[in-house]
Structures are given as C-alpha cells and as structure tokens.
C-alpha positions as CSV (number, residue, x, y, z in Angstrom):
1,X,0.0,0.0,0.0
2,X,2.7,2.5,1.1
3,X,4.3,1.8,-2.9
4,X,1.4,2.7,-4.2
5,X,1.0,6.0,-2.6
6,X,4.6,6.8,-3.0
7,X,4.3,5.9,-6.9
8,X,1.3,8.0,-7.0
9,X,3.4,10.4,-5.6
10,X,6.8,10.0,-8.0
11,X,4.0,10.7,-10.7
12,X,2.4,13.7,-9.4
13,X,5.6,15.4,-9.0
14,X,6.6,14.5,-12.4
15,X,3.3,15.7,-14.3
16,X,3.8,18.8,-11.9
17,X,7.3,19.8,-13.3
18,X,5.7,18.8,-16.6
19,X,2.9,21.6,-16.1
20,X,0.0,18.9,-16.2
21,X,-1.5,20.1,-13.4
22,X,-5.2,18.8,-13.4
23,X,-3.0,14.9,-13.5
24,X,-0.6,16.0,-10.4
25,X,-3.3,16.9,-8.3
26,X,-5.6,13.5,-9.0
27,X,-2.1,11.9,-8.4
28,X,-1.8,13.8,-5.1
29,X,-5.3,12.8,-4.2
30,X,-5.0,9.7,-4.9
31,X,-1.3,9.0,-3.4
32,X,-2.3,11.2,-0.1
33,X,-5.5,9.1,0.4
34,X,-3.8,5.8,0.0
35,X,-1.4,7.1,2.6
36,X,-3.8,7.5,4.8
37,X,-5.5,4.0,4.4
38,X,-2.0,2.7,4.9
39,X,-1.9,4.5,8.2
40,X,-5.4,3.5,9.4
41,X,-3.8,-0.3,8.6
42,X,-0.6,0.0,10.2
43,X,-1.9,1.2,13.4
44,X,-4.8,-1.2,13.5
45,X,-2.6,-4.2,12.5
46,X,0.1,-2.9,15.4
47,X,-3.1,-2.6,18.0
48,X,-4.0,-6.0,17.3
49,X,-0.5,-7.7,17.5
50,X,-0.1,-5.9,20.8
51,X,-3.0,-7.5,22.3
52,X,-2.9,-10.9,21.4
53,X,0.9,-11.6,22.1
C-alpha cells in the first residue's frame, strides 16, 4: 500500500514539473488518500499484535 501512494506520488511530482496540473493533483489525491488507508492499517494491525501476544 505504502508503494502505491509513493508511486502516486513520483507521478504527481513528475506531471507537476511537466505543467499537467489537473494529473498532479488527482495523483496527489490519490497517493495522499492511500497514505492514509495505509496509516489506518498499520496502526490497527500494530493494536491488534499488541493484544494478542
């Protein structure tokens, strides 16, 4: 999940130097909400290990 969002990420920096700007910022959506999901995962997954072990 975290490739994803920083791939999403390498491309929206890319189309921004470019001058694509309506691309980078759907690429900078999507990369910062993937980020987040990965978040929400990490810290539920690290909750979880904690309290069965």
């Amino acid at each position: 999940m975290l490739s994803w969002a920083l791939t999403f990420l390498v491309i929206a920096i890319v189309a921004a130097v470019l001058g694509f700007g309506g691309i980078a910022g759907t690429a900078a959506g999507i990369a910062k909400i993937l980020f987040i999901i990965f978040l929400v995962l990490f810290i539920v997954s690290f909750i979880m290990g904690r309290r069965s072990g």
